[in-house]
N, C-alpha and C positions, 0 to 999 in steps of 0.2 A: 508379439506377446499373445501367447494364447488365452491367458484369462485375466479380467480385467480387474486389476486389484483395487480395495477400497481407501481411498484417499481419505484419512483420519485426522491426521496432523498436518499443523501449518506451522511455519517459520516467520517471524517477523524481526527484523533488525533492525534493535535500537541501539547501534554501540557508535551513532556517528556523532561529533561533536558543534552541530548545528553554528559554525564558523558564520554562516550568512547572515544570520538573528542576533549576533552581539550586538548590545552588551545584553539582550534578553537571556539569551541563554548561557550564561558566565555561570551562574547556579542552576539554572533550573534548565533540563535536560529539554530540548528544542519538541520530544516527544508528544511533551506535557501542556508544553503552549496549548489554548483553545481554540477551538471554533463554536462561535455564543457562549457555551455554557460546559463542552463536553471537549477535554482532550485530545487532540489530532492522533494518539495510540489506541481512545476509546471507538472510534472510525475504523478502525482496521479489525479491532477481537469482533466489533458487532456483527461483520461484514461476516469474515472468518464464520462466525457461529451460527449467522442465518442461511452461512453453505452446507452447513452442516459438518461443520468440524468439531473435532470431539475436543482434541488436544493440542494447545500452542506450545509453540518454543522460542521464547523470547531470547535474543541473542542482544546480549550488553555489555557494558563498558564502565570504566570509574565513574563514579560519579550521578548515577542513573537509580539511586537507589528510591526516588518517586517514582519512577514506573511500578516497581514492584508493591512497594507497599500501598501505590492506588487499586492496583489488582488485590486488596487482602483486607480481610474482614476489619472493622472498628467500633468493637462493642462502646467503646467511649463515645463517637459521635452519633451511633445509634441510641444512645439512652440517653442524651443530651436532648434528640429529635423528638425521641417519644416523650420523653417529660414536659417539650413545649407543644405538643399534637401535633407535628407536622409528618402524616403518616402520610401523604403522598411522597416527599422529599424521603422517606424510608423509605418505600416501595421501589421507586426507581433505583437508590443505591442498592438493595437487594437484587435487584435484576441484571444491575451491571456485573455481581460479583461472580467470578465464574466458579463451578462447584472445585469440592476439596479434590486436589491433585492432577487438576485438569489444563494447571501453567507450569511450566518450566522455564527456568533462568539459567544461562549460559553465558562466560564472558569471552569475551572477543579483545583478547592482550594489548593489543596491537592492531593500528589502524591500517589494516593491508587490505582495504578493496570488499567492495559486495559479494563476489564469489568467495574473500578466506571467511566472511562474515556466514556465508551459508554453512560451510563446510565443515567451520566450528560446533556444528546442531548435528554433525554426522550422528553421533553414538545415542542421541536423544530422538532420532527419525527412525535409524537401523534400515533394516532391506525393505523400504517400503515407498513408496509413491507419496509425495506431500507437495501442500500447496505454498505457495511463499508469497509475503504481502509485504509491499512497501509503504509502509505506514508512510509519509509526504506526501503519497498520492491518494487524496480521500474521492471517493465514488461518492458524486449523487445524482440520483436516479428513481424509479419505481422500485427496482432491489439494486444491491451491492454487485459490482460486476464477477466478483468470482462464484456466484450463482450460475451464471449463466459458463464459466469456464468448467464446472464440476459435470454442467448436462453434456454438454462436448463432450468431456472424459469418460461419461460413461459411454456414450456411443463409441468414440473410436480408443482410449486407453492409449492412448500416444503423449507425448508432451504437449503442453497448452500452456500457449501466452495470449495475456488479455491485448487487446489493440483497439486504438479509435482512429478517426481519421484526422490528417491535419490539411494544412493548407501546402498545397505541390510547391509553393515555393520557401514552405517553413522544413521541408524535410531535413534538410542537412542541419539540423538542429536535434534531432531525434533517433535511437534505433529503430529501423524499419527492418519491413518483413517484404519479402517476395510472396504476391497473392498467387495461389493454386486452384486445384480444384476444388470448387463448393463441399461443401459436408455437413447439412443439420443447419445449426446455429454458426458458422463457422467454416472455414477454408483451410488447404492443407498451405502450410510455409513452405516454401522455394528457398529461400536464401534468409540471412539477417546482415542486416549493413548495421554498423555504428556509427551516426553522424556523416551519411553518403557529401561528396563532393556536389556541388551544387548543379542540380540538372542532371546527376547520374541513378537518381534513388529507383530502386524495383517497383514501390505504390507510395503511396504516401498515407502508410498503416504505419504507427509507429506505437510503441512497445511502452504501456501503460502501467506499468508497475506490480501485474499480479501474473503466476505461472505456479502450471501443477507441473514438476520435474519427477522425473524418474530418480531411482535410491543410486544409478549407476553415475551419478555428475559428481557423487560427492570424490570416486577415485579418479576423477578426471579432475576434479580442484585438489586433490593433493599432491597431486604432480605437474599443477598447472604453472609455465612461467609466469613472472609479473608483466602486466601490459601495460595500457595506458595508463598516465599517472604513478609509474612504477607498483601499481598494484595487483590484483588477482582478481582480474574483471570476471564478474558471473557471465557476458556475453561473449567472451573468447570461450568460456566452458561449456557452453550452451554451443557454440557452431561445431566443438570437438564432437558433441552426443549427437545432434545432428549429423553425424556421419554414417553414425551405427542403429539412429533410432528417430522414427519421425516426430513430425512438429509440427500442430495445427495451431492455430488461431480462432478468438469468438472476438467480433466487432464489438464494442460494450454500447449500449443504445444509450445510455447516460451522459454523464458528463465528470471526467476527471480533473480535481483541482491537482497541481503539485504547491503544497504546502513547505514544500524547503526552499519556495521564494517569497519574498513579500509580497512579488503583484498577486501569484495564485492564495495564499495565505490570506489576503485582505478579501480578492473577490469570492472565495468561499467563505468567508465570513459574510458578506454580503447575500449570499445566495442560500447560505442554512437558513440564515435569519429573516429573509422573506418567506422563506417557506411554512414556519413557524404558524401555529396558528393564534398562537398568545403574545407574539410580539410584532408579527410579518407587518401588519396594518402600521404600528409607530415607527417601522423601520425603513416602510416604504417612502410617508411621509419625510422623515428627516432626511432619510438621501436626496426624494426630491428636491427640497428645500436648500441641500450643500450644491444640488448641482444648478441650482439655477442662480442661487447666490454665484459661484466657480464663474456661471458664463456670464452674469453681469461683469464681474471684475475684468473678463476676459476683454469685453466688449470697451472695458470702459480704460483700458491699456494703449 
């Protein structure tokens, strides 16, 4: 690629039916769950926006229509706010709200896979470079990890996937990357395994939930077969562009929950809310408190 184009728009898909969280999320779309106080989708636009992204494309499903309308103005409970003074609980809803026509909503018919869920956003990206966020996987850290995937991009304009490290014998549990040569913030990708055989993985970098893709994946997901799970895996479509177009990687010095489990779910809830500097102190406290209540009973078994 000779000139490096500017990455505007991100992709975020929420059209999956959070099966793991029942009976939570029977009504209420698995998106929408919390961490403290704030949304597990509100984690991914903040991210998204302090990379500097102009425009999201939210890719949805039946039933999902609190995503949207949390993304959209409420002169009703703003004039509710301000009649009882509570202009900082204004302020922050104001800041969350993204400006006029800078979200777009797209359905995804049909539960066919993360790659048909990109692919669906085709005609709302167009010929252009965008970044895509797995909202289940919240970054916390000093910034949001695709900060650090957008400075990569501008240096080498190649595709970028986010990666952290795991433990060499948790690989076969993760997509990993083949580590290359250094670059910046970042290494070029060799290879991507899905879920390597155990003791055969290329590093044990495995594949965090965020990627700036090129606009060429989206004609490789529409002629793409269905793979694992009979669906239209975005990592079969991602080794096809890998063919014709490189592929680096940024380590993310943070730390990723995945939120579409309970364990990671619970322990980022745990870990916003220490952080916290209005609730960290009572939070610290009452865990200690459960854990050492936990190890008496433990003890006393």
């Amino acid at each position: 690629m000779d000139r490096i184009r500017t990455v505007r728009k991100a992709v975020i898909p929420v059209a999956g039916n959070g099966t793991r969280f029942l009976p939570a999320t029977k009504a209420v779309p698995k998106e929408m769950l919390t961490i403290v106080d704030r949304p597990v989708v509100q984690y991914a636009v903040d991210e998204a926006r302090q990379a500097g992204i102009e425009h999201i494309v939210f890719v949805t499903s039946r039933n999902k229509q609190a995503i949207e309308d949390h993304f959209d103005d409420t002169p009703e409970l703003i004039s509710s706010l301000s009649r009882a003074g509570k202009t900082a609980q204004i302020s922050e809803l104001e800041a969350m709200l993204p400006a006029a026509g800078s979200v777009s909503f797209t359905r995804q018919q049909a539960p066919l896979g993360l790659g048909h869920a990109v692919w669906c956003a085709r005609d709302l990206i167009g010929d252009e470079p965008f970044a895509l966020l797995l909202p289940d996987m919240v970054s916390f850290g000093a910034r949001g990890c695709l900060a650090g995937l957008m400075e990569l991009y501008g240096e080498v304009g190649s595709n970028i996937v986010g990666v952290e490290q795991c433990a060499p014998e948790d690989a076969s549990q993760y997509g990993i990357v083949g580590k290359g040569k250094t670059v910046r913030n970042g290494f070029a990708v060799t290879e991507m395994v899905e879920k390597p055989a155990m003791g055969k993985a290329p590093s044990n970098y495995y594949l965090n939930g965020r990627y700036i893709l090129q606009p060429e994946i989206f004609s490789i997901l529409a002629h793409q077969s269905r793979g694992a799970g009979n669906e239209i895996q975005l990592t079969d479509g991602m080794l096809k562009l890998s063919e014709i177009q490189a592929f680096h990687a940024h380590p993310y010095e943070g730390r990723t929950f995945d939120c579409g489990s309970k364990q990671g779910f619970i322990e980022a809830n745990v870990t916003f809310a220490l952080a916290r500097a209005d609730i960290g102190d009572i939070v610290f406290q009452s865990v200690r408190e459960i854990m050492l209540s936990h190890e008496s009973r433990i003890r006393a078994a």
